[in-house]
N, CA, C and O of each residue as an XYZ file, in Angstrom:
308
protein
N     -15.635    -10.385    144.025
C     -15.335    -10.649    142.642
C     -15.162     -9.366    141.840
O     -14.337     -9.359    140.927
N     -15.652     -8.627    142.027
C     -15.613     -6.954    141.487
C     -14.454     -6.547    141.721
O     -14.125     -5.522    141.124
N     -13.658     -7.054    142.458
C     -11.827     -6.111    142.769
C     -11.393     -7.074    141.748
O     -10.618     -6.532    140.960
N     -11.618     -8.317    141.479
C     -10.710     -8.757    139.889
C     -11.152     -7.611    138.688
O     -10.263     -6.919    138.191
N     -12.205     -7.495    138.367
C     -12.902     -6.983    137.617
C     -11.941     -5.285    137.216
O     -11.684     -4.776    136.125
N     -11.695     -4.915    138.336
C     -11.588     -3.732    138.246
C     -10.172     -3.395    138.342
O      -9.675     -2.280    138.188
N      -9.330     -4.958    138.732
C      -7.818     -5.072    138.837
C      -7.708     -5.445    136.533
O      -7.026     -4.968    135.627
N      -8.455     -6.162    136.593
C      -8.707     -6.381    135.388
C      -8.503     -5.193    133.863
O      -7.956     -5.241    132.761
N      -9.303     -4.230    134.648
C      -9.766     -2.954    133.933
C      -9.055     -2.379    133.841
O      -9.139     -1.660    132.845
N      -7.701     -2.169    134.795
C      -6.885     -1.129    134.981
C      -5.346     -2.326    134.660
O      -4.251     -1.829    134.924
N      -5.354     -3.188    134.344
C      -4.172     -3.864    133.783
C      -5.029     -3.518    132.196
O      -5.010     -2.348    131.814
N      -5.359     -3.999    131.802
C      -6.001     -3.770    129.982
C      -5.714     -1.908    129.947
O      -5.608     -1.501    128.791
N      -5.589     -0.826    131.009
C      -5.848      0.318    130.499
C      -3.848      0.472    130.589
O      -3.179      1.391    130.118
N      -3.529     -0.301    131.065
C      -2.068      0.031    131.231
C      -1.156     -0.709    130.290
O      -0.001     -0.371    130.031
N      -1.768     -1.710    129.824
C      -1.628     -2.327    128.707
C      -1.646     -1.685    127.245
O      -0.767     -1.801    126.391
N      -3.002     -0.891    127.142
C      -3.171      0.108    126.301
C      -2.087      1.290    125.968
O      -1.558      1.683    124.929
N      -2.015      1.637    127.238
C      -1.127      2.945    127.671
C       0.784      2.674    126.701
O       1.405      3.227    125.793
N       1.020      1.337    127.789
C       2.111      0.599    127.545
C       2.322      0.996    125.725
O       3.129      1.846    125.351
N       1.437      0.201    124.771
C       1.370     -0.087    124.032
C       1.366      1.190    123.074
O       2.156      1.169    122.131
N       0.296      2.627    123.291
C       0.216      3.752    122.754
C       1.626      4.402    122.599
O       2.119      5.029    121.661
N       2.255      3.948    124.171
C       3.686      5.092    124.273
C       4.770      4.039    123.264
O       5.570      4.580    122.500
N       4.705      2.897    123.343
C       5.601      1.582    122.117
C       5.818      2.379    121.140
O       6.859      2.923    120.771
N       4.285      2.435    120.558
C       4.051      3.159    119.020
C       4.562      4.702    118.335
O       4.981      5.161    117.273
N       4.252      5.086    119.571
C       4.706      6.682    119.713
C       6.647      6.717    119.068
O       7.268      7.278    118.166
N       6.940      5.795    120.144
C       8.554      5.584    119.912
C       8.937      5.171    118.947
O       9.963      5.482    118.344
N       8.285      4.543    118.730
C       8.195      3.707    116.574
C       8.474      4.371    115.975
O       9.570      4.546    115.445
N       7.356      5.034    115.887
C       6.942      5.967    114.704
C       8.090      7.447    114.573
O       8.867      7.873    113.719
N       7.713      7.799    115.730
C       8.248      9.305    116.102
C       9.467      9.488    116.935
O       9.820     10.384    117.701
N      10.016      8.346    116.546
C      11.447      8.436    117.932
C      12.201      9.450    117.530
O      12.551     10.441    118.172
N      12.494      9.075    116.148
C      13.571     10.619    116.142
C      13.041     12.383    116.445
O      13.686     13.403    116.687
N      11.555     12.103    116.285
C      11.061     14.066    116.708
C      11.245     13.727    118.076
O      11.556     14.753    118.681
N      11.176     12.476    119.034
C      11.378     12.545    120.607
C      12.893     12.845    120.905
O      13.154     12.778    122.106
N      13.816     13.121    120.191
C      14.926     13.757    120.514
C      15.529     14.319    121.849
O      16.442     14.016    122.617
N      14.218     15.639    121.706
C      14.677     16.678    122.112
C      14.602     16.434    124.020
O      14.909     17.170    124.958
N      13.984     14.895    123.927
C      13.575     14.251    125.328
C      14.869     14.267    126.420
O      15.648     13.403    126.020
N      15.272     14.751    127.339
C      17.161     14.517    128.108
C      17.589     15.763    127.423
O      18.731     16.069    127.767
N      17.151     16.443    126.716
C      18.329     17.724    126.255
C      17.647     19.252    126.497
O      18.006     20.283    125.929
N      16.700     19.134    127.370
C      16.113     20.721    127.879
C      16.434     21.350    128.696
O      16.898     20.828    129.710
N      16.332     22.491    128.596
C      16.756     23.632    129.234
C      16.844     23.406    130.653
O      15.870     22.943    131.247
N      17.802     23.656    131.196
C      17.397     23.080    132.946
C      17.657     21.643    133.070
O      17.710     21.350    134.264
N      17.875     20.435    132.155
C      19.141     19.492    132.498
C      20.234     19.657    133.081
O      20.927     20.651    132.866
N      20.582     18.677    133.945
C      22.316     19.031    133.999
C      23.127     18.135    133.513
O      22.995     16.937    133.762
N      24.053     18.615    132.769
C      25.022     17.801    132.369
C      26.483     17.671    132.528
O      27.029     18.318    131.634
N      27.538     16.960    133.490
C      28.592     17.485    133.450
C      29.719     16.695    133.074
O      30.407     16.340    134.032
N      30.100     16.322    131.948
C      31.370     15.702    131.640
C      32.629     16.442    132.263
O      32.879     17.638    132.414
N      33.414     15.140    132.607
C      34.737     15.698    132.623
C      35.743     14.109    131.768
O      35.191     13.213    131.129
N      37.047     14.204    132.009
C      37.521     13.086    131.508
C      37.378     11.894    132.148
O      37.432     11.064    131.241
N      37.231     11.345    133.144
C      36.521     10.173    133.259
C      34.981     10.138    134.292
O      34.729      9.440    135.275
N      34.484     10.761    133.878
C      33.594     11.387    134.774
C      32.555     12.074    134.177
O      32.644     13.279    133.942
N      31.505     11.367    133.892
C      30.215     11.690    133.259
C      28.564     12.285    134.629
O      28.134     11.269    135.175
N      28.123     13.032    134.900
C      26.978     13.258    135.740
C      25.844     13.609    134.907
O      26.239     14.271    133.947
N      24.466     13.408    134.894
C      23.491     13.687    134.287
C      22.639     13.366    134.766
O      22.173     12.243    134.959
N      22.141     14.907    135.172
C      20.420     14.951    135.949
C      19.760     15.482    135.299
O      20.035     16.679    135.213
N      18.497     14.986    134.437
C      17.394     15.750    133.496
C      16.120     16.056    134.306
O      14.985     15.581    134.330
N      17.018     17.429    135.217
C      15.423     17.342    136.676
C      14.215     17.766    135.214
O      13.118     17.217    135.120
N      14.666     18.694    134.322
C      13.092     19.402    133.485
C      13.038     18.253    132.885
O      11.847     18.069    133.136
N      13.258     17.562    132.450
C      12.970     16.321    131.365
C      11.536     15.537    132.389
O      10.336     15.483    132.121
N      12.323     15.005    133.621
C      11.660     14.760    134.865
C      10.073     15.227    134.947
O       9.038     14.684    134.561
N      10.387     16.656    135.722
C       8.938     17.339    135.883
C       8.499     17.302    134.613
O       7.331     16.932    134.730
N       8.793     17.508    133.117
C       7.838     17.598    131.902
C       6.949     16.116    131.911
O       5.777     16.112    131.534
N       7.610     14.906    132.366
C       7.415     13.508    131.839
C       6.106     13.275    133.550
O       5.093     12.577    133.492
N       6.424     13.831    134.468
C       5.498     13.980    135.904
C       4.479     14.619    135.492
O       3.465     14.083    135.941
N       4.291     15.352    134.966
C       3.599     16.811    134.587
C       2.405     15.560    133.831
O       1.313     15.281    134.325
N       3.000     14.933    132.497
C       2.431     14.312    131.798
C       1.578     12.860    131.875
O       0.611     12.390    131.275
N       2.469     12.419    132.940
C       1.711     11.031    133.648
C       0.539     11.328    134.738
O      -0.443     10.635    135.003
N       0.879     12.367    135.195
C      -0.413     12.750    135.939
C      -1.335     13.356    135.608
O      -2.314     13.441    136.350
N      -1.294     13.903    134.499
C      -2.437     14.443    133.658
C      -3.103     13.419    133.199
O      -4.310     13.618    133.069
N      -2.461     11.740    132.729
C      -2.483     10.775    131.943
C      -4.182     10.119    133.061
O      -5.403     10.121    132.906
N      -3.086      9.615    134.218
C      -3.312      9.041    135.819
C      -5.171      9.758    135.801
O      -6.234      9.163    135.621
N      -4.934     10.970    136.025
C      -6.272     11.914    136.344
C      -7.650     11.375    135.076
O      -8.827     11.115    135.328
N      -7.005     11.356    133.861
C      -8.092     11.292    132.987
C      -8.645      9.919    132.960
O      -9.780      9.664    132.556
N      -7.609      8.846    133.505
C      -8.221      7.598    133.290
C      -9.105      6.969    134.644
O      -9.846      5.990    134.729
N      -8.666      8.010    135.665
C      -9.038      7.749    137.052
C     -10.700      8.574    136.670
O     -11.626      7.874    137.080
N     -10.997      9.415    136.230
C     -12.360     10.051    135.573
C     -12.997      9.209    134.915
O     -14.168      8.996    135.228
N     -12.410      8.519    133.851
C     -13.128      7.228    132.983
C     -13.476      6.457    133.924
O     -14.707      6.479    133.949
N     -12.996      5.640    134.887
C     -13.269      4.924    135.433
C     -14.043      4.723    136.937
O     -14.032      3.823    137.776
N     -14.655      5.920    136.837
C     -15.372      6.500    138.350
C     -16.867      5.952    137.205
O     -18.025      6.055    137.611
């Protein structure tokens, strides 16, 4: 019964999560701009022919979920 409990715990913390990053976008979407347009994107238009890889956008947003991942995996030990 303790693996519901704890399947439980970690849907309500992702729920939370879900819900924090909603608000974030609400509020602050337009300062999130600069999110897809950093240094080390690639971008390559041509005339019918669009490519776009945001590898730094990527690692910044990895960088950040696992920092996220780590602190809640600590709460919950």
């Amino acid at each position: 019964m303790s693996e519901f409990n704890d399947l439980g715990r970690i849907l309500i913390y992702i729920g939370l999560l879900i819900a924090a990053l909603g608000g974030l976008l609400h509020f602050f979407g337009g300062g999130l701009s600069w999110i897809g347009h950093l240094p080390g994107d690639i971008r390559i238009e041509r005339e019918n022919f669009t490519f776009y890889f945001p590898i730094t956008t990527m690692i910044l947003i990895s960088i950040i979920l696992n920092l996220i991942i780590r602190i809640i995996n600590f709460f919950l030990r």
